[in-house]
N, C-alpha and C positions, 0 to 999 in steps of 0.2 A: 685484875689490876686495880690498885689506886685512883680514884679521882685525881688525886693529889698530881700523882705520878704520869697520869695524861696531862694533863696541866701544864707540869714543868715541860714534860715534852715537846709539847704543839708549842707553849710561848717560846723555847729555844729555836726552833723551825723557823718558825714566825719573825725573830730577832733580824731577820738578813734584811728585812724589807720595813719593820715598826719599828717603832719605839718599843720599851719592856712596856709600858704601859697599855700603850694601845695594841700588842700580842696579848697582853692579856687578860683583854676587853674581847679582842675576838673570840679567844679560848673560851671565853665563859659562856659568850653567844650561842659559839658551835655548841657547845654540853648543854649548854639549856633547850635547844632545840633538836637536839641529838638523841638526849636522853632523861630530860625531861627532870634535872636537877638545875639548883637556883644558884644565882650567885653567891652564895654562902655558904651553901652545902660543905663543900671540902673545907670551910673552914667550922663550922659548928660538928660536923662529922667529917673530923680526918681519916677514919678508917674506910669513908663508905669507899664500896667497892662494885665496879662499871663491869659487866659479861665480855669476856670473847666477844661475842656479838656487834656490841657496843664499840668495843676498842677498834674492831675491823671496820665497822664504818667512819667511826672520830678520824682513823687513818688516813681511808681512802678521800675523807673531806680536808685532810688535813694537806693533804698531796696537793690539791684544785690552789688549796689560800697558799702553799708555797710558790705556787707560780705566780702569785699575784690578783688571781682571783678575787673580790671582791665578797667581803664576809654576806653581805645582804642575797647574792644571787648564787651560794652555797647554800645557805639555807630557806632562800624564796622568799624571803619576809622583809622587808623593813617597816622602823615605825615612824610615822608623822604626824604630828599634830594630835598624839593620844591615840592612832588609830593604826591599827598592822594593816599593811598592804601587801598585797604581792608583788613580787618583782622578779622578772628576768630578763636576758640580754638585751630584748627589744625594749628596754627604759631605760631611764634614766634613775637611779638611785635618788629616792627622794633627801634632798639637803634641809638643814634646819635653816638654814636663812631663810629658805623658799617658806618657811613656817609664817613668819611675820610677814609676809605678803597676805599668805590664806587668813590673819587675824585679824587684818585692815580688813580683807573682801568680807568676812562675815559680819565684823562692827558693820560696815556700809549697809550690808544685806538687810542687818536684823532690824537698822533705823526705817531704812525705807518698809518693812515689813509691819511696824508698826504704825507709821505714818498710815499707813492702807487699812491697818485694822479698822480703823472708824467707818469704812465703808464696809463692813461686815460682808457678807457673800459676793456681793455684786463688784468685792475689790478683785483686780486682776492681780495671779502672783507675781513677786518678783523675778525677775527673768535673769541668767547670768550666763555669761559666753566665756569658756574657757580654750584659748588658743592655743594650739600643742600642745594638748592636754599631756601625752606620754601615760603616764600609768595611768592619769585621772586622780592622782593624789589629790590634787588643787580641787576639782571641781567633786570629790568625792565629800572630800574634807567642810567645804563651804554646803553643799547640799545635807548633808547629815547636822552640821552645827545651828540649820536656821530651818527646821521644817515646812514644810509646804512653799518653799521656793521650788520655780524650774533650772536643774540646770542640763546646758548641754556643752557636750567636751565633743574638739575637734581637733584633730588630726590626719597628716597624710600617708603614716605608717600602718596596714592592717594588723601587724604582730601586737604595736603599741594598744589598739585600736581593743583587739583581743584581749590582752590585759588589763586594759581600762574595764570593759564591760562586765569582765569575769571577777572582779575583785567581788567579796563576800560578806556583802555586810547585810542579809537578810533580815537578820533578828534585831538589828541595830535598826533601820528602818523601821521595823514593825514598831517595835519600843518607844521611838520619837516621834511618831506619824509622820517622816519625813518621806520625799519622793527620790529615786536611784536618778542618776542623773542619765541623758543620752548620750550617745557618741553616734561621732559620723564621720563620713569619711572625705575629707576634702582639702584643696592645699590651697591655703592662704597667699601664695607667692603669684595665685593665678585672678587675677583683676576679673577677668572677664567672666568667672563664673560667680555667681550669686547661690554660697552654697548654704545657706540657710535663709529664710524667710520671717518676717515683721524687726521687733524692735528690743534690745535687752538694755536693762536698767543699766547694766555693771559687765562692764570685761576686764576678764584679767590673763596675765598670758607670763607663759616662762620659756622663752623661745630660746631656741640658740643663738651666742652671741657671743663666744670663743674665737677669738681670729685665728686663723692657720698658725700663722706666726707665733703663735702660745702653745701651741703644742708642745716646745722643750720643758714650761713650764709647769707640764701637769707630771703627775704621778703615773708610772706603769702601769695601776691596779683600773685607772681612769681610762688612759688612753687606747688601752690594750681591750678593755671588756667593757665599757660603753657603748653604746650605741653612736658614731659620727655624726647622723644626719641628727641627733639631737642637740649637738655640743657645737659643730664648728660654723664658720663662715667665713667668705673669702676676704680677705685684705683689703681687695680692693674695691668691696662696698659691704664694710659690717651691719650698717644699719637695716640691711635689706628686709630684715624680718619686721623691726619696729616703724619700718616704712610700711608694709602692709599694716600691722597693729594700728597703727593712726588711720589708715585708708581703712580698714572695715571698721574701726570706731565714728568713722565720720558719716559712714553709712549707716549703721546700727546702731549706735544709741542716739538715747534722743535727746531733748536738750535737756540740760543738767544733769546728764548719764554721767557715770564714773568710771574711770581705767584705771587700769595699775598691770604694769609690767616690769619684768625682772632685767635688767640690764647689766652691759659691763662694765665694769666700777672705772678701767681705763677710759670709759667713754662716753660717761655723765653728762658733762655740757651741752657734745655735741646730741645725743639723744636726747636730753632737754628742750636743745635749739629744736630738734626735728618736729616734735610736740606742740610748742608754740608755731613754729611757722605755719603748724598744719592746722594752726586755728585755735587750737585749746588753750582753756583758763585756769587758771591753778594747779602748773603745771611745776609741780615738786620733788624735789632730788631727794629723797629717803634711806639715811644709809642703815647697814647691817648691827649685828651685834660685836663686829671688828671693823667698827668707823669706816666701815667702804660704802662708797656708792653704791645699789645694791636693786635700787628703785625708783619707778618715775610711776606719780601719781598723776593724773590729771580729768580734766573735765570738758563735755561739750557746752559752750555758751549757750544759754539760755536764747529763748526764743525771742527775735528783736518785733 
């Protein structure tokens, strides 16, 4: 069979639920990870031609994204911030917004990283707290672009938890001299327990913050094969996650530490207000690359 002719195939499949374009953005995904041709392929060689083999599987994948499946956990991979991760049910599909979070956390990292350099050996690394880590995109992405910082990713899901640790980026450390970050396992919503020890420069966090009530809003391929306990929270206390975020910020960093959390755009102010009340100074509404609210920067006051 055709390249070509799988193609037109899966994008017609595809059409119930995309756009022509974004079918055939998927299409090209699936055969590039399928079979191991490039976006261009069927068009610089419109003859080449895919095995039986091949076509039986493009199919059977092709079945999964008809139902709405999600192109990333068809094929195990997504990419962010330059880097392929893995991904399945138990994550959350890493988003490009979440990109320009990780591009602040590393600016901030690499400042203070060099601030330290002039104390040569005897500097302490920079430390970074990633809250709900999910696959560990955030704290994989930030530890690989700034060498020899520590980081550690926390989470209350083991599957997530799993994910995070197994991701593979062996040779990519070894090449950077950078360190793999930790994960562990512990839920933020629980005050009483103290589940990591000393102090991090820098926290950042992409928690849930979907209200129930947005639910008609999202997409089948979302609702349907995301992970819940990543995405939603109840109406009638959304902040609950960025209420913890500030409460182990206040105990973790130290003065003039830095946050940054991912927030919901409907609900900027009042997460801003949350931020300031709970102490913090330069406490900043940061929107996306579609003018939403998207982000709250902020700081611990320096030491009086």
């Amino acid at each position: 069979m055709l390249l070509t002719e799988m193609l037109k195939e899966g994008i017609s499949s595809l059409e119930r639920l995309y756009t022509t374009a974004e079918s055939r953005s998927i299409m090209l995904m699936l055969c590039e990870a399928k079979t191991g041709t490039k976006s261009y392929t069927h068009i610089v060689e419109p003859e080449y031609e895919i095995s039986d083999a091949q076509v039986s599987i493009l199919r059977e994948n092709l079945e999964r994204l008809s139902k709405g499946e999600p192109i990333q956990y068809v094929i195990g991979k997504a990419e962010f911030c330059g880097f392929e991760f893995n991904v399945g049910p138990d994550v959350l599909i890493p988003r490009p917004e979440t990109e320009l979070m990780c591009r602040e956390a590393v600016s901030v990292c690499s400042r203070l990283q060099r601030m330290r350099g002039a104390y040569g050996r005897k500097a302490s690394p920079v430390r970074v707290l990633d809250l709900c880590t999910g696959s560990g995109c955030i704290a994989w992405t930030v530890a690989l672009s700034v060498p020899g910082i520590s980081v550690t990713g926390v989470d209350i899901s083991e599957g997530a938890l799993k994910v995070a640790s197994g991701q593979k980026f062996t040779s990519v450390l070894k090449e950077r001299g950078a360190i793999a970050p930790t994960f562990i396992k512990a839920d933020i919503l629980d005050f009483d327990t103290m589940f990591t020890e000393g102090k991090f420069d820098v926290i950042v966090s992409n928690p849930p913050y979907i209200m129930e009530s947005e639910k008609p809003l999202l997409r089948s391929n979302v609702l349907l094969y995301e992970p819940a306990l990543a995405l939603f929270v109840p109406d009638e206390d959304p902040l609950v996650f960025h209420r913890a975020i500030a409460h182990w910020s206040h105990i973790l960093l130290p003065p003039e530490g830095k946050g940054l959390t991912e927030i919901n755009e409907v609900l900027g102010k009042e997460t801003a207000a949350l931020f300031k009340e709970a102490g913090f100074t330069g406490v900043d509404t940061v929107k996306d690359f579609y003018d939403r609210n998207r982000f709250i920067f902020y700081s611990k006051p320096k030491a009086q």
